[in-house]
N, C-alpha and C positions, 0 to 999 in steps of 0.2 A: 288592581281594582277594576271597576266595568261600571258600566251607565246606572243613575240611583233616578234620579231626575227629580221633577219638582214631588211626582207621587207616586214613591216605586211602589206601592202596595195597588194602585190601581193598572199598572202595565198588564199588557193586552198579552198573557201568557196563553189563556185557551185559544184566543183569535190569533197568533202568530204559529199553531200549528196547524192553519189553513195553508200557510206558506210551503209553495211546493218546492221541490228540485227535481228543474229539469233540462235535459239536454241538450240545447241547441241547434248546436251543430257538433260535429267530431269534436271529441274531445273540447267542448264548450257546454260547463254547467254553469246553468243563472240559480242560487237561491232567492226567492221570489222574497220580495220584499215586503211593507206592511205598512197601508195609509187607513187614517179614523179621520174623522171629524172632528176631532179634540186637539188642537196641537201641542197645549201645553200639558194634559194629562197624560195623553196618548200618542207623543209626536211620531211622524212620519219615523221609518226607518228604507234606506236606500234598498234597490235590486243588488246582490252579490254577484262577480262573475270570476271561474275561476280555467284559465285557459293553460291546457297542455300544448308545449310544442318541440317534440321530443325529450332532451335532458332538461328543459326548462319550463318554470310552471310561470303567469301570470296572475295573481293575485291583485283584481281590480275593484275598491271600494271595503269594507268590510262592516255594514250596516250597522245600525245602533243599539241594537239590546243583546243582552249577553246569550238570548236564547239559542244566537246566528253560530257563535262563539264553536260547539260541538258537530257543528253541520259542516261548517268550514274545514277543522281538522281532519273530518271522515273523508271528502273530499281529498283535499291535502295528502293523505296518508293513501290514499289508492294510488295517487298518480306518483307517489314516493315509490310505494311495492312495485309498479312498472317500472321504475329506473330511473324516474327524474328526482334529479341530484339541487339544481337550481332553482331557489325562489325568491320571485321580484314582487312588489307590494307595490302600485299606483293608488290615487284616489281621484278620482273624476274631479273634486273639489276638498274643498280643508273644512266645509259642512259639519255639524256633530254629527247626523245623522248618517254621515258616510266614514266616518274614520274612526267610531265608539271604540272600534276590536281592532283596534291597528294592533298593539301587541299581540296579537294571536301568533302571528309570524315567527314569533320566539317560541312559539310553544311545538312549532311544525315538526321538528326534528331534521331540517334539511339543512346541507354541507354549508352551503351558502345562501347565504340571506340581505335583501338587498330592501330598502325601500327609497326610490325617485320620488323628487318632490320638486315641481318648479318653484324658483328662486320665492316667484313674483305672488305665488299662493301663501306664505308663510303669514302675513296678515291676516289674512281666511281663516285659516289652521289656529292659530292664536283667539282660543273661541271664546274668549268673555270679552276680550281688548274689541275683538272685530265687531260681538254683538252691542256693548255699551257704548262706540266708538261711533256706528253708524248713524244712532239716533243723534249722538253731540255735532256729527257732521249734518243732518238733516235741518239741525237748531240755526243753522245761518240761513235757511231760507223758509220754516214755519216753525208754528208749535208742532212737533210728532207728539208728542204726548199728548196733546188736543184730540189726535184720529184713533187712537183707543178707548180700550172697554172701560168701564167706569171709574171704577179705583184711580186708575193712572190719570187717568182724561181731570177728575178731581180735584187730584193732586197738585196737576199741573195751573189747574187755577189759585191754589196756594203762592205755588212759585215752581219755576221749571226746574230749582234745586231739589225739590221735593220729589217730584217727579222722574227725576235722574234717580235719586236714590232708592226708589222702588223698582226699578226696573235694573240695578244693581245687584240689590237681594235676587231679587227674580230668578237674575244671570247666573248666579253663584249657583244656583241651587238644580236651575233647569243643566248645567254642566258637570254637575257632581258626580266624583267618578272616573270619568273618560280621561285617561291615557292615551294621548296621540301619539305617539313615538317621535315626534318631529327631531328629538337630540337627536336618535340616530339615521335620519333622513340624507341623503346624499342630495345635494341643492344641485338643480339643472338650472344653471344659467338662461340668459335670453339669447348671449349672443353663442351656445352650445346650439341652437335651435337650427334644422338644417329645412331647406326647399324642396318638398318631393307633386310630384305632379301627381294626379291622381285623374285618371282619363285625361281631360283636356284643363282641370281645373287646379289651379297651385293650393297648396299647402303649407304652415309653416309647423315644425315641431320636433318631436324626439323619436329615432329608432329606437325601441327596446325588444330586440331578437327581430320576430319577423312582424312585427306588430310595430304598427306608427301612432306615436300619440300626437293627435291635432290640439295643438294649444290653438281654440277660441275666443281665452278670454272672454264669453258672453254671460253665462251664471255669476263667475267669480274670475277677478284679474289672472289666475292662473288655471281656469276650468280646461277641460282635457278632455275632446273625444277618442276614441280606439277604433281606428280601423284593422282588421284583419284581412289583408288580401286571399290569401287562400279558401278561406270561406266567405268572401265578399259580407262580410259583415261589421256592419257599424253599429259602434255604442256612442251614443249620442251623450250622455251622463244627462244633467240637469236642462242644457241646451232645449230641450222638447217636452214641458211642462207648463202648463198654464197660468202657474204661480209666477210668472217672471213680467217684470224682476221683483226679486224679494228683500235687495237688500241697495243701497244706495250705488256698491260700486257694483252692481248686476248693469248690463248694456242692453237697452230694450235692442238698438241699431244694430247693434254685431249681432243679434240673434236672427234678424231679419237676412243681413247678407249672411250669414253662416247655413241657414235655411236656403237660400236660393243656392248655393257652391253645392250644399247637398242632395235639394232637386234634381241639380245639374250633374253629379255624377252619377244620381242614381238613372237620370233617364238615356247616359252612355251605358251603361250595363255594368255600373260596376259596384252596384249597393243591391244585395239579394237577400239582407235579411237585416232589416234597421231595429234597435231595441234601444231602451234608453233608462235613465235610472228608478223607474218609482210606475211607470205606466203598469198596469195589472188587472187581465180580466176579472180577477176574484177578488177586489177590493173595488177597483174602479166603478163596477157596473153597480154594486152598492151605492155607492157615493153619489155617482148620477140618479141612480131610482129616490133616493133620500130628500136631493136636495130639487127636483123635477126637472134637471138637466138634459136637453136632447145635445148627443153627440155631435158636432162639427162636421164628423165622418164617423164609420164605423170605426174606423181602425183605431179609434181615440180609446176606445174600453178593450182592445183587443190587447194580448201580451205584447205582440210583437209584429213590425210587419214583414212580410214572405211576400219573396218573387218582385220583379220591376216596379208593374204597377202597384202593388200594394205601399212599396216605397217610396215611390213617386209620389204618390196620394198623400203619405203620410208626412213627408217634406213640405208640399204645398200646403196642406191644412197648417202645419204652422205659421208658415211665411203669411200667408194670409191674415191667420189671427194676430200676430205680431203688427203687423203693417195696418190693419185695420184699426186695433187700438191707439197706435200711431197718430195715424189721421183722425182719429176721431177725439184725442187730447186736443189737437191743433185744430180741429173745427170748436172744440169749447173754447180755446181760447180766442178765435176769430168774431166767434159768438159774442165775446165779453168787453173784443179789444184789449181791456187790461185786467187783470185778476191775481190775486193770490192763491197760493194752492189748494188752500182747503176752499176756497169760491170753486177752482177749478173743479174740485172731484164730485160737488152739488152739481156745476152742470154737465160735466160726464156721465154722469149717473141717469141722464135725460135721454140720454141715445137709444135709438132702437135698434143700434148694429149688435147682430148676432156675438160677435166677439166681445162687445161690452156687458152684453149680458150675462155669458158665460163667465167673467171674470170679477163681476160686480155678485155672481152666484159663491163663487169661491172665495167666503167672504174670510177675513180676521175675526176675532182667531180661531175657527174654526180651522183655518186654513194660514200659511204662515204670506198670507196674500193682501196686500196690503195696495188700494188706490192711490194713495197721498205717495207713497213712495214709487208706483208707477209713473206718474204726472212727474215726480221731482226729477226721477232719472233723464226721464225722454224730453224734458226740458236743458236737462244741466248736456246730453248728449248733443243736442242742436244749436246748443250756445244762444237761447232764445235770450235777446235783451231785456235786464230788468233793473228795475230802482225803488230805492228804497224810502219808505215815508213812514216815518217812525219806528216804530219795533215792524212795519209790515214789509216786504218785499214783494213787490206788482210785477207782473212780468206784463211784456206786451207782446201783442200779435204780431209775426213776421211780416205778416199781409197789410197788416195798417199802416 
């Protein structure tokens, strides 16, 4: 089977043949991937990357609509006809939008067939449990079905059983389809996870051939960048996206230090071409011209960044944006001294920081971007003290 979703007769079949393939670097093809404005009609589908290195191929991510499905094998089958015998299957995260075509692997025609999965992502990957499961864990410190679009929001004034069971249906429907292969997933342990230094800065994660996967846990408890030494290129996966966090176990904090480890390698010299899962000049500048978004930097609508500085730049625009939203939760809460979260994201929403703006633009569900679950993370992260006064939970200001 392959992705139906909640409205397969509306999927973006003329607009995903905007989607390009192109080369990278040596033997490094990205199938570009494809963002709308609609999430649930048109959901996001991830960047594809598929890395030759010698007998063995890398197959990282496999996007979500079936259309990726034929592009992948063409791929696939060239680097077959040169000789490689070997294929390995990662996924930046267990995302729908990243693992829709994970079976495709079976369709390759190659000797050996492998897909790693760390241990610690198999939650993520388990995609109705992880999305239904989110909101029930969010339910111990507000109503989430309060900070949606109306139906739900509605519902939830019924009663929050009502509202759980809408967004059930929802789940069922928006996953319909997808095939993760996870049975035949080879689980990477935490303590398999080895030490490599990467210029002067540590790392922890997985050899697979000549390619390291940095487990950062910052998207999802098992998210995974790709570094390639040979051609100094990093894939960042969901790490470098604006939407973060999107989901409750998303880390606004590890995205911040994972950001600065990556500044810092790239301005040793050893990051020359930073790309990551979903950025795209050919959607992106859309989305910005739409919604009257001025870019952070340029390199925020560009595919990719090239060369030191361009990497550099594009490291620090995150870390910044990350750290700004950061602080500017904790100035609302200092503003309030005590507040609950949905008080909190009325006065976040007050800020004139660039970063707040941007991401208060990138609204739900247009986007799978959500305030209430930004403020819960970067709270539940800092172990900000709170208590509880009837069905409410008050957090207070560290500062008070």
């Amino acid at each position: 089977m392959a992705f139906k979703g909640l409205f397969p007769k509306l999927h973006p079949i003329k607009e995903l043949k905007n989607s390009r393939l192109m080369e990278i670097a040596p033997d490094v093809w990205e199938i570009e991937g494809y963002i709308s404005t609609q999430f649930f009609i048109k959901p996001a589908s991830s960047n594809i990357f598929i890395f030759k290195d010698n007998d063995d191929v890398l197959l990282l991510d496999t996007g979500l609509y079936p259309y990726y499905r034929k592009i992948i094998i063409d791929v696939l089958s060239k680097f077959k006809s040169q000789g490689a015998k070997n294929l390995t299957l990662l996924v930046s995260q267990g995302h729908f939008d990243h693992v829709a075509n994970n079976d495709v692997i079976l369709e390759a025609g190659y000797d050996n067939v492998r897909f790693l999965l760390p241990k610690i992502e198999l939650g993520t990957i388990d995609l109705f449990n992880h999305f239904t499961g989110d909101f029930e864990e969010l339910e111990n410190y507000y109503n989430p079905y309060s900070m949606l679009p109306l139906p739900v929001k509605m519902a939830s004034k019924i009663s929050i059983k009502f509202a759980r069971s809408l967004i059930v249906r929802m789940t069922k429907k928006l996953f319909n389809g997808i095939e993760t292969l996870v049975d035949k997933a080879e689980l990477l342990s935490m303590d398999s996870r080895v030490t490599k230094k990467i210029g002067e800065v540590e790392f922890m994660g997985w050899d697979v051939g000549r390619f390291f996967a940095i487990h950062d846990g910052a998207h999802s408890p098992g998210h995974i960048s790709l570094y390639d030494p040979k051609n100094k290129l990093l894939m960042t996966g969901d790490s470098t996206i604006e939407i973060n966090p999107p989901f409750f176990n998303s880390r606004l904090v590890k995205c911040i230090e994972l950001m600065e480890k990556f500044r810092k390698i790239a301005e040793q010299g050893y990051v020359n071409i930073a790309i990551d899962s979903h950025h795209s000049s050919t959607y992106f500048r859309k989305i910005f011209d739409k919604f009257n978004i001025d870019p952070l930097h340029p390199i925020q609508i560009a595919d990719l960044a090239h060369g030191k500085d361009e990497c550099v730049a594009y490291f620090t625009m995150f870390e910044n944006y990350y750290r700004d939203l950061k602080d500017e939760i904790l100035a609302a809460l200092s503003n309030l001294k005590e507040a609950t979260i949905p008080e909190l994201v009325k006065e976040f929403k007050k800020s004139d920081n660039e970063a707040v703006k941007m991401k208060i633009a990138m609204k739900f569900p247009n986007f799978p971007s959500r305030l209430d679950v930004l403020i819960a993370v970067v709270l539940d992260e800092l172990k900000v003290p709170y208590r509880r006064k009837g069905k409410k939970v008050i957090f207070t200001s560290i500062s008070s």
